[in-house]
N, C-alpha and C positions, 0 to 999 in steps of 0.2 A: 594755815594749818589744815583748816578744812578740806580744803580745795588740795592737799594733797594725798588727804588721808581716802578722800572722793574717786581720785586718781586709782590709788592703790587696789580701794576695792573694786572697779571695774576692772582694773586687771585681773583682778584674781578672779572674777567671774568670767571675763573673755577667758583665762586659763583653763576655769574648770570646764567651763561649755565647749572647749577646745579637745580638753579629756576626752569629756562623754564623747563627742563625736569618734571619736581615736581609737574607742575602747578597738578591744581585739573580736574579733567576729570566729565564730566556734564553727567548723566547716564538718567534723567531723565531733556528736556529745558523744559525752561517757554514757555507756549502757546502750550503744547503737548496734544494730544488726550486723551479726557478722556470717559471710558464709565459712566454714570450717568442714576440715578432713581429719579426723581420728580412727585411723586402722593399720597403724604402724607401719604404712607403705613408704619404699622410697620412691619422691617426687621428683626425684633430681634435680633440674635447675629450673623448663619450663612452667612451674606451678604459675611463679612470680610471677611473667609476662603478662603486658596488659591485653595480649590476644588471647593469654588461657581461656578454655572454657572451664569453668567452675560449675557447671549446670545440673551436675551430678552430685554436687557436695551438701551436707545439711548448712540450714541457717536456726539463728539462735541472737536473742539478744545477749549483751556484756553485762556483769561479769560472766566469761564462759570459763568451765574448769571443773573442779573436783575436789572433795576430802575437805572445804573448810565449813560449809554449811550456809552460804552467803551468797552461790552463784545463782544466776538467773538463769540460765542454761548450764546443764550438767554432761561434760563428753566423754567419753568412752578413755578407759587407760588400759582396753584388752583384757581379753579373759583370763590372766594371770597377774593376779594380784602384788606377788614376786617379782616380776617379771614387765612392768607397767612400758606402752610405749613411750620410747626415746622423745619423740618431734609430733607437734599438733599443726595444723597448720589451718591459717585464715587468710580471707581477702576479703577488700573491702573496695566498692564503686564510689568515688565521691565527685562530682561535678565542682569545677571550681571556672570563674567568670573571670576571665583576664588576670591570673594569676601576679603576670609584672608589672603589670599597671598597675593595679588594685593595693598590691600587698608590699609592703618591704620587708616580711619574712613570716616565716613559717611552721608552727611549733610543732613538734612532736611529743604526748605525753603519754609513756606508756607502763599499765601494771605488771610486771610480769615474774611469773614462781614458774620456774628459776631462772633461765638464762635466755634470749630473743634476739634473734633481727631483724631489721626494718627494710622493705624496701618499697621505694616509690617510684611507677610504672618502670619494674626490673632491674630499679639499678639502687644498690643497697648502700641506704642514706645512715646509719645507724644500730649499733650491735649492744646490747648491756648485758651484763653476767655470762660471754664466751669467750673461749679462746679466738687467738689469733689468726689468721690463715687460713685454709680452705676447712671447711664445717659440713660433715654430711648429716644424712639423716639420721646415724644413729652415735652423734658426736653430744657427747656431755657436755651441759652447762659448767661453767670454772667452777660454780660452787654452788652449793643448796641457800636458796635467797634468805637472810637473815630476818626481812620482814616481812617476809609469807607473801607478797607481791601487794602489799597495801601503799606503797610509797612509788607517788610518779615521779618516774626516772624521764628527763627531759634534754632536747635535741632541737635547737635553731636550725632550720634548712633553709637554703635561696631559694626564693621566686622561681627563679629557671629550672630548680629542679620537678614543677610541675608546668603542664601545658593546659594550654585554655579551652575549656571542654571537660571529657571524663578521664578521671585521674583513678588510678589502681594503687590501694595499699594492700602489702602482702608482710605476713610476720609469720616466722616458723618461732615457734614458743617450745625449750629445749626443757628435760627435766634434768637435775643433777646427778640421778644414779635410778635401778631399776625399782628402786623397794620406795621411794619419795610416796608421803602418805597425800599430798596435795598439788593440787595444778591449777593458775589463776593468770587470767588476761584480760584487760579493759585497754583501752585507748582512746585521746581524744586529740583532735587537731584544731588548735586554733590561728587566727592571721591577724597581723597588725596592720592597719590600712597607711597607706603612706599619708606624709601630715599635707601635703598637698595633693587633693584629688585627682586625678585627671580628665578634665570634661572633655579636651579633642586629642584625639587619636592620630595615626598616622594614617586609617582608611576612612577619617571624617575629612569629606570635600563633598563640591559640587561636580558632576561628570563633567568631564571635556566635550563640547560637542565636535560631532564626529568630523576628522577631519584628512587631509593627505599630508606627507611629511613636508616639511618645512626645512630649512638649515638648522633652526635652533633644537632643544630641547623643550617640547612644550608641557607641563603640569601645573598644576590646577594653582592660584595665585596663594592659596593657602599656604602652600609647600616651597620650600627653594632646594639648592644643591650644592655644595661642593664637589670641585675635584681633587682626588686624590693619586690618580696614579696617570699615566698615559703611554702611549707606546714610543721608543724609543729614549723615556724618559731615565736618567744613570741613576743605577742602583746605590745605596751605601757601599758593596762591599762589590767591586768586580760586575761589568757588561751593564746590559742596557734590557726595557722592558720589552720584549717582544711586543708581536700584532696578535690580533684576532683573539682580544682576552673574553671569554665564557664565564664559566662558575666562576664566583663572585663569594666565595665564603667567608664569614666573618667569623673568629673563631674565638668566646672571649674566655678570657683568664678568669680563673676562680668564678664563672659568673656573672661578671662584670661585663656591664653594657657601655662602657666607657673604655675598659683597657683590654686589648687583645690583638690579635692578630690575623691579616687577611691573604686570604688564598686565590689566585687568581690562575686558572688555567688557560694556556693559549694553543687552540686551535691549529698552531697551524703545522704545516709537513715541509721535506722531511724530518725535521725536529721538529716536538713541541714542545713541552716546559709548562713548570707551574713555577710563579713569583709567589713568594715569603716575604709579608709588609709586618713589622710590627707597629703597629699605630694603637692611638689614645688621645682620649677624649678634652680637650681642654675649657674647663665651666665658667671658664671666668671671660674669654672669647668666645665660646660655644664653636671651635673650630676644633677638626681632627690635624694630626700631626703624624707626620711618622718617622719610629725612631729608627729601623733600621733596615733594611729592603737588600734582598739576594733571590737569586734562584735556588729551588730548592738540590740538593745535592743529587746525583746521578753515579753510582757505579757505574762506569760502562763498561766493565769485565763481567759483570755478575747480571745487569738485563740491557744491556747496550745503551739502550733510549728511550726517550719518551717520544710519542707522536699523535698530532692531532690530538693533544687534551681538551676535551670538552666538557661536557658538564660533569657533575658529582655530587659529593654530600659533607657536610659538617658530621660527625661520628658525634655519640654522646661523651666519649672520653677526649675530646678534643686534639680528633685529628681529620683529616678528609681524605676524602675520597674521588679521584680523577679518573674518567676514564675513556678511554684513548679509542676513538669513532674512526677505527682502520681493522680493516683484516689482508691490508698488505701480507706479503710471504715472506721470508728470510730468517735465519738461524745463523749472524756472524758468527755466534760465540760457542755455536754448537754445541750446546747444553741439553740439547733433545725440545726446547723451547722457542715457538714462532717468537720473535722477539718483539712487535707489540702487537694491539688487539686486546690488551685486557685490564682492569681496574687496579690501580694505583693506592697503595695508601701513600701519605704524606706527615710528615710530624711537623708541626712549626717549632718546635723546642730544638731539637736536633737539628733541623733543616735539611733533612735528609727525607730519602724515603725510606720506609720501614724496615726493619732485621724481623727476623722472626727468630725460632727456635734455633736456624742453621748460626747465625750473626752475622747472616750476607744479605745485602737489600736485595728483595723478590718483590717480580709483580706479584698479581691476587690468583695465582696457577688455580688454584681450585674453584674460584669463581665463573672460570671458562673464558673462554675466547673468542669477542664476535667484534662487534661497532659499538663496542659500549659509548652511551650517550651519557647514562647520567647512574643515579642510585638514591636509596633512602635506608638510613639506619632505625630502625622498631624503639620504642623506648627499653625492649629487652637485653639490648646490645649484644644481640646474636643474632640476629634476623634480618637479613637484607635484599629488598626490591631492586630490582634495575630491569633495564629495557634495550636491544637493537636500536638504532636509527637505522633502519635500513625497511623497503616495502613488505617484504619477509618478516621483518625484525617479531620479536616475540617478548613474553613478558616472564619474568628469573627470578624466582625466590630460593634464597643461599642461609641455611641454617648453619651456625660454628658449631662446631663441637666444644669450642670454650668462649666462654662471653669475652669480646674484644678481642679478640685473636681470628681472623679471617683465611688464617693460611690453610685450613681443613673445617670440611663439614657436608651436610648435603645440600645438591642440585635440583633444584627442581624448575619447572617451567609450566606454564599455565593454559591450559586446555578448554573451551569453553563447550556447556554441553549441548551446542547446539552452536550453527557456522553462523558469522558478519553477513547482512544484507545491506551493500553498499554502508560499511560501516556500524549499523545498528545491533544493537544485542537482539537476536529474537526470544531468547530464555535468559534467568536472570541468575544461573546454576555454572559450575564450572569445579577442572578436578585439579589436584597438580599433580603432575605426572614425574618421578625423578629421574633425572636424566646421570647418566655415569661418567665420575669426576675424579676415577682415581689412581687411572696411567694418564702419560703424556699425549698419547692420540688420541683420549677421549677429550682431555679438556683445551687441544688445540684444536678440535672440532666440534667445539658445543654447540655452535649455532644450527649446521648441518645435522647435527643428532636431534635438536630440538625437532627442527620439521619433522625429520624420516620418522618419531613417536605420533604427529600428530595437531602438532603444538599450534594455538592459535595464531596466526598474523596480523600484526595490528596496523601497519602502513605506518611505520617510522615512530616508534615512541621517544617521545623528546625529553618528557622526565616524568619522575616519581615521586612521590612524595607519602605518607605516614599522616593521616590528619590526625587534629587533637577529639576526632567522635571516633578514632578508634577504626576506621577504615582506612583502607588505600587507594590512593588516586593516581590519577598516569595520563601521560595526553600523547594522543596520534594528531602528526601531525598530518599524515595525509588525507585522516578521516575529516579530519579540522573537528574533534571530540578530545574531551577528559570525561574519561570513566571510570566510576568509583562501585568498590566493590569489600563484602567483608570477607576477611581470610580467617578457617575454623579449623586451620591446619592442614587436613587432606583435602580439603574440599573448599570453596568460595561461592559463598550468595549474596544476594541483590546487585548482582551485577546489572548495573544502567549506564546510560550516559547522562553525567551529573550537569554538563554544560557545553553547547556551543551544538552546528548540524542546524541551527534557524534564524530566524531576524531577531533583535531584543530590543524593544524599543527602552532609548535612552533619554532621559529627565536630564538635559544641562543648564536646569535652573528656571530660563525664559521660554521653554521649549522645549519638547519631544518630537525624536525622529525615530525609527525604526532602523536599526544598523545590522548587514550579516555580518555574525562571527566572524565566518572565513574559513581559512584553513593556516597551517602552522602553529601550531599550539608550540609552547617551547616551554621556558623553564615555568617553575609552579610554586609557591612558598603560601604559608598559610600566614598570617600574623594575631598578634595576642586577642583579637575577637573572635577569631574563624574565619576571616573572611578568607579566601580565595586569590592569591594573585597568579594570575596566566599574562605570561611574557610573550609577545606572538612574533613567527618568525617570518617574514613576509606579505606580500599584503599592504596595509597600513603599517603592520608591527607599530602595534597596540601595545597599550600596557592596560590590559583589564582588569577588574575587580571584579570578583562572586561575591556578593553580601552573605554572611553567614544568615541561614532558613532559606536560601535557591532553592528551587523545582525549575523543571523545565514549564509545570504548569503554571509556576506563579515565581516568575524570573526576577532577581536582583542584580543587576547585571550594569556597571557604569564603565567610563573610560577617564582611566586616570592620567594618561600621556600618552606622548608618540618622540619618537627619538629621532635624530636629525636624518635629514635626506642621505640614504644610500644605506644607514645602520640596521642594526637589529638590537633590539634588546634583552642582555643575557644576563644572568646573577641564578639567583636571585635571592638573597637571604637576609634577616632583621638579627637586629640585635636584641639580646634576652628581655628588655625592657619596651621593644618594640616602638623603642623612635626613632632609629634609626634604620631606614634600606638601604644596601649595598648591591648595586648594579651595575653593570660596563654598557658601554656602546659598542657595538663590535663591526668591525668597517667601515665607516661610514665616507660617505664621498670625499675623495682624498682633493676636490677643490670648490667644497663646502667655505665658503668664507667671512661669514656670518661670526661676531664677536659676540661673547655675553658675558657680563660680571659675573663669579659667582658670588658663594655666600662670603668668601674669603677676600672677597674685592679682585680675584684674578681673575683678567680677560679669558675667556676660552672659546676656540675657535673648534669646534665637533667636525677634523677634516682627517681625522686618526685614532684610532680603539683609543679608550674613554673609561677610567673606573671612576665611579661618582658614589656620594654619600648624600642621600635626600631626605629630608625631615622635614616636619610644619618648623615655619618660620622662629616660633618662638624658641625653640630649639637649636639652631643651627645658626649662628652667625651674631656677630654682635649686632645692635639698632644702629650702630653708625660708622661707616669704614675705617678703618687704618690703612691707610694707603700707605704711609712710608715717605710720602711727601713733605717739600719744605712747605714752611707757616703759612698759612691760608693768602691767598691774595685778595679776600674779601677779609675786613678788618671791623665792620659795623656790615648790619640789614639793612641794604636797599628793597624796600617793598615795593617799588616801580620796576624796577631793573634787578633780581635777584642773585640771574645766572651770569658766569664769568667763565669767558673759556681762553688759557693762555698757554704757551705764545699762540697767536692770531694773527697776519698768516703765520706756517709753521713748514719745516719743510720734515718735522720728524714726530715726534708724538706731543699730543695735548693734553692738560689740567682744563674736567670742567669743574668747579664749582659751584655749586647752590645754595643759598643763604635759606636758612630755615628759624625765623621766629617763635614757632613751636613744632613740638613732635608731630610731623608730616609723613602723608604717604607719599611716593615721588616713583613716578616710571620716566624714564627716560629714551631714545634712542637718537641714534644719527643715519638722516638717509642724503641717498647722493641728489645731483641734481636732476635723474630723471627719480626720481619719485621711491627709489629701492632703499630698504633697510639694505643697511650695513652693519650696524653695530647696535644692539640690547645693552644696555647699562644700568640699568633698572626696572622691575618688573613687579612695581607696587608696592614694596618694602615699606615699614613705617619705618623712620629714622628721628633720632635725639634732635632737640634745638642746637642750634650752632649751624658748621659748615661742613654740606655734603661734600667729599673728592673722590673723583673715577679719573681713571685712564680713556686719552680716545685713544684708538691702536694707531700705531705710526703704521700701519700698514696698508696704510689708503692710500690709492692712486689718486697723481695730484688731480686740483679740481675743487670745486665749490659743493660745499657740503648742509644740512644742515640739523642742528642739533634743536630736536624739539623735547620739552620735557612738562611735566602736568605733575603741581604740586597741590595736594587734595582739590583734586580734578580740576583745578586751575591750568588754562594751558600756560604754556612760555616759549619763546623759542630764539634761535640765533645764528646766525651764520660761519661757517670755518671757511677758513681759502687754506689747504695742502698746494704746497706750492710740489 
């Protein structure tokens, strides 16, 4: 009885200590500074945006307001006391550290007399006391607040709806009519930490030392891979997956870093095409799956085709963005429209490309027309970067006239105020110039209007990206530079080159060497710490990492792979939770013959475009294969003789076997008789006790083989005859 009553209470302690660790952590207390606008103006939509400048506006600690006797800041309701303004509006800066990692969700607690919206960087999480539908500045709350705004009115948000870095709340605080004798606003944000911490990441490894490509796929032993898609592999519904797969977008449902859907564009001409994968995450395997795969839809009456899809963007409302690297000529359908050359939306729900207004799928006509390479959606969901691939190519910011609607808005393009010296910024200043977008000849000649203004040329910009500090980043691949810069609406400063143009010396653990960048910068994707990833197109085609806090003076800079001989590496995007990367290989040598397990136990041979899903090990892949094979042919541990490899000779494919006494690490491969790998089958993995099974590929010419394997760094090895 003792002894269970003993029991009981260390549980309840381990419980409570469990608690306190757990508790919710407050990102944002009640009575915090807020900056605020009180002068009855209409703000129209960009107030929100986490580009706004605010720098104008007053600050005031909460409660802010009027008429109860209680506030701590008191704001203005206009010099008519009859007559009080409509809308008050605040923003508020908050830094938040790995938001999906950290947090499993996200409160919102807010006071407000009378009616309010919430939105978080621009995209509106949260309404209390308004009507329904579009709300302006001078739109009455539903009703005058019954308890004077002293009751927190409360809002669960996902993780993903914030980024890691600085985060922007905005509230436009409504009154319920003009004569209302009071006005009251407080807010506080707090987060629940998830009940298992996260101590490694997907950009904690050791660098790769530097190296030339290989057949395989190399990344750091920390991490493994599966595959998920491949070219010429058959869809669910109709045809097969094209070559030359690029953006890599993962697009997930409600939020979810498990269930969603991926967007693959393919490069090539004269069709090109984007594939629609819905896939999801399986926990108990730790394998992806996919439920149903097509191309996405194509009017070809209304814009003929797609071509040369290449990179793009995940949209905040969950759709992407392709965009098609040609300014080919031609007008089948004679609509007054070159038929391609310009940014694609895409819906995974539909599987179609977008309708707009008209309810005929349109390319992005207003976005212009050149080699679009890639894009970046602003957390305002109106605001979009893209860029040329081409020596010329120039850098485009495209403002909507309505949030998530692309089909109008303005052109602009970006002028620096002062010219490239072999690349380099000499001033760190620059303007945006707009360019005219709104007959058919201007915006089937946006690229040519860009120069004849003026417009900078940046030698091939490969892609864009929106970081979480609130800048914009962009990589030329010609300069072999990513340049980051802040955008302040008409204007942009600190324009520098944020990385690459020198040597970095790289730390692989046992060693440092000094490596050049290069040149080919390609895709860019930032993950839940900051850091930086740059996909590089040529070269080595590098898969690098910027450590979030790089200078070019005091450099962070590793290499986290290189992808098989003859590829490139393109994608490039994580899942909201940020365990997951989603990247392709794109061409790679079509007689690369090199076999490797992945996480899923399938051989894969990197001798054709390649979509992969890669995570740290713990993550991705069960501890011990499920091959699908019959009953083990090791039946007890042999500790002398472990490994079994059958049929032996064999004239088609072989079972090896490894007997494992306990949870072991095991690499394996098989090389021929002069001395050459052939086949990876393991690459360090720790596996369950019992019995390893892998596949050797029946695709080995006959001949004498052999299979060497190292079980916690023990060697083994044994001989095949392929007849």
């Amino acid at each position: 009885m003792k002894i269970r009553l003993l029991a009981v209470v260390l549980l309840f302690c381990a419980n409570a200590l469990n608690a306190q660790s757990l508790a919710d952590v407050t990102l944002v207390a009640p009575g915090s500074s807020w900056k605020y606008l009180a002068n009855g103006s209409n703000q129209g939509s960009g107030w929100k945006a986490s580009s706004f400048n605010d720098g104008t506006w007053s600050s005031g600690n909460a409660e802010l307001g009027y008429g109860q006797g209680d506030e701590s800041t008191v704001v203005s309701y206009g010099p008519n006391a009859s007559n009080k303004y409509v809308t008050t509006y605040f923003r508020k800066a908050v830094t938040i550290i790995t938001p999906a990692q950290s947090y499993s969700s996200l409160t919102i607690q807010i006071k407000r007399d009378d009616g309010a919206i919430v939105y978080v960087n621009g995209a509106e999480r949260f309404r209390t006391n308004m009507p329904t539908g579009t709300v302006a500045y001078n739109t009455y709350a539903s009703s005058c607040a019954s308890d004077n705004g002293t009751v927190w009115q409360t809002v669960t948000l996902l993780p993903s709806y914030f980024t890691n870095g600085t985060n922007y709340i905005a509230v436009e605080l409504h009154q319920c009519n003009a004569t209302s004798s009071d006005l009251s606003f407080d807010l506080q944000l707090t987060a629940t930490p998830i009940s298992t911490p996260v101590t490694s990441t997907i950009g904690t490894f050791t660098s790769l030392q530097p190296t030339a490509q290989t057949q395989g796929l190399v990344i750091p032993p920390t991490h493994t891979f599966q595959m998920i898609a491949r070219e010429s592999q058959s869809y669910t519904v109709g045809g097969k997956v094209p070559g030359r797969s690029d953006f890599t977008g993962y697009i997930p449902i409600a939020g979810s870093s498990t269930n969603g859907y991926l967007h693959l564009n393919h490069e090539t001409t004269p069709t090109g095409g984007i594939s629609n994968f819905a896939i999801n995450y399986n926990s108990t395997t730790k394998l992806w799956g996919i439920t149903s795969s097509q191309a996405i839809n194509v009017n070809t009456s209304n814009i003929v085709k797609l071509e040369k899809n290449c990179s793009g963007a995940v949209t905040p409302w969950g759709t992407t963005l392709s965009g098609e690297e040609t300014r080919a000529t031609g007008d089948v359908n004679a609509d007054g429209y070159q038929d391609v050359g310009w940014l694609v939306e895409a819906d995974p729900v539909t599987q179609a490309v977008k309708q707009y207004g008209n309810g005929k799928q349109e390319k992005l006509w207003a976005m212009g027309r050149m080699a679009h390479e890639n894009a970046t959606v602003a957390p305002d969901s109106k605001t979009v970067y893209f860029g040329e691939d081409d020596p010329t190519g120039c850098l485009y910011k495209f403002v909507a006239t309505t949030v998530r609607n692309l089909s109008a808005g303005t052109l602009y393009v970006l002028k620096l105020d002062s010219t490239l010296v072999s690349g380099a910024p000499t001033k760190t200043t620059a303007t945006w110039i707009a360019i005219p977008n709104t007959t058919q000849a201007d915006r089937n000649n946006t690229f040519s209007l860009a120069i004849s203004r003026g417009a900078t040329q940046f030698n091939g910009i490969e892609d864009v990206e929106y970081g979480p500090d609130g800048n914009v980043y962009f990589a030329s691949k010609g300069y072999g530079r990513v340049y980051r810069f802040k955008d302040n609406g008409t204007t942009a400063t600190n324009f520098i080159t944020y990385v690459g143009a020198m040597n970095y010396t790289i730390n692989y653990g046992t060693g440092t060497v000094s490596e050049p960048w290069g040149i080919g910068n390609d895709n860019l994707a930032f993950d839940g710490e900051g850091n930086l990833w740059v996909l590089q197109d040529g070269g080595k085609n590098y898969i690098w990492v910027v450590k979030n806090g790089h200078t070019q003076a005091s450099p962070k800079v590793s290499i986290f792979g290189t992808v098989p001989l003859g590829g490139e590496p393109t994608g490039i995007t994580f899942s909201p939770d940020y365990k997951f990367i989603f990247m392709s290989v794109q061409h790679p040598n079509t007689n690369n013959t090199l076999s490797t397990v992945d996480a899923a136990g399938a051989t894969v041979k990197f001798n054709a475009s390649t979509t992969i899903i890669i995570a740290r090990k713990e993550y991705l892949g069960t501890s011990i294969l499920k091959t699908g094979f019959d009953e083990p042919l090791i039946t007890s541990i042999d500790l002398a003789n472990p490994i079994k490899v059958y049929p032996n000779p064999t004239n088609s494919n072989s079972t090896i076997e490894i007997a494992l006494l306990e949870d072991s690490e095991i690499s394996c491969e098989v090389y021929d008789s002069k001395g050459s790998l052939v086949q990876v089958i393991a690459q360090g993995n720790t596996y369950e006790s019992g019995v390893f099974q892998a596949e050797i590929s029946n695709l080995l010419n006959p001949g004498i083989y052999l299979v060497r394997a190292s079980i916690n760094n023990k060697p083994y090895s044994i001989r095949l005859i392929k007849q």
